[in-house]
N, C-alpha and C positions, 0 to 999 in steps of 0.2 A: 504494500500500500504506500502512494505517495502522497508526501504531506502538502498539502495545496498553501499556499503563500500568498501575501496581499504584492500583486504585483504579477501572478502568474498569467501568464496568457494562456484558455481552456477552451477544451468542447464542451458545450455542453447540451444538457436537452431543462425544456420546462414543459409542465403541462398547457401554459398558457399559448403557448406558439407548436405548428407541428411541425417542425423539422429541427435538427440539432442548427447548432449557432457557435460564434466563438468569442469569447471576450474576455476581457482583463478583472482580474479579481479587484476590487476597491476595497471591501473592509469584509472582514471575518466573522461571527456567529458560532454559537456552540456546535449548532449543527445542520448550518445554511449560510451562502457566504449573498454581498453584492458583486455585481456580474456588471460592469458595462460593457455592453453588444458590442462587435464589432463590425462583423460579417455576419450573414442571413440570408437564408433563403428569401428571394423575391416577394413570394406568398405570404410571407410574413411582415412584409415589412409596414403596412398599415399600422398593426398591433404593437412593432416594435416602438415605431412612432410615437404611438400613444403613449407607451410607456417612459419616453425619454430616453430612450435607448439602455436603460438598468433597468435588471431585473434581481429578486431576491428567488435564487436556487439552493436546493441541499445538495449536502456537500456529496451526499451519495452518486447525484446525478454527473456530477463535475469528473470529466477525463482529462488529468494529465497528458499532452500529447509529447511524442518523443523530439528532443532536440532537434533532429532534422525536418520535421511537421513545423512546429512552432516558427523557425527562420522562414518553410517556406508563402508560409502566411500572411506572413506581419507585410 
């Protein structure tokens, strides 16, 4: 298991949006962090909108991606 960090850039998924997304960690929770979006699916992007582009996800949801993922995203 890796330890997810304020600052990390992740996958993740929410219920609120359907398809996975990627965004930078802003601050931490016992057991949900804040997610500002980055990237997104199209189809989403009304909702992400809405939302100010943060979203609050568990931390269960949140994938680590591997250092060559991460570079080729940013």
């Amino acid at each position: 298991m890796t330890t997810i960090k304020i600052g990390d850039r992740c996958k993740c998924t929410s219920p609120l949006l359907t398809d996975i997304f990627w965004g930078r960690v802003e601050k931490l929770y016992s057991l949900s962090a804040l997610v500002s979006v980055d990237t997104y699916q199209e189809k989403d992007a009304e909702k992400v909108l809405e939302l100010n582009k943060r979203l609050i996800v568990s931390i269960a949801t949140i994938e680590q991606p591997e250092k060559e993922d991460t570079q080729r995203n940013n």
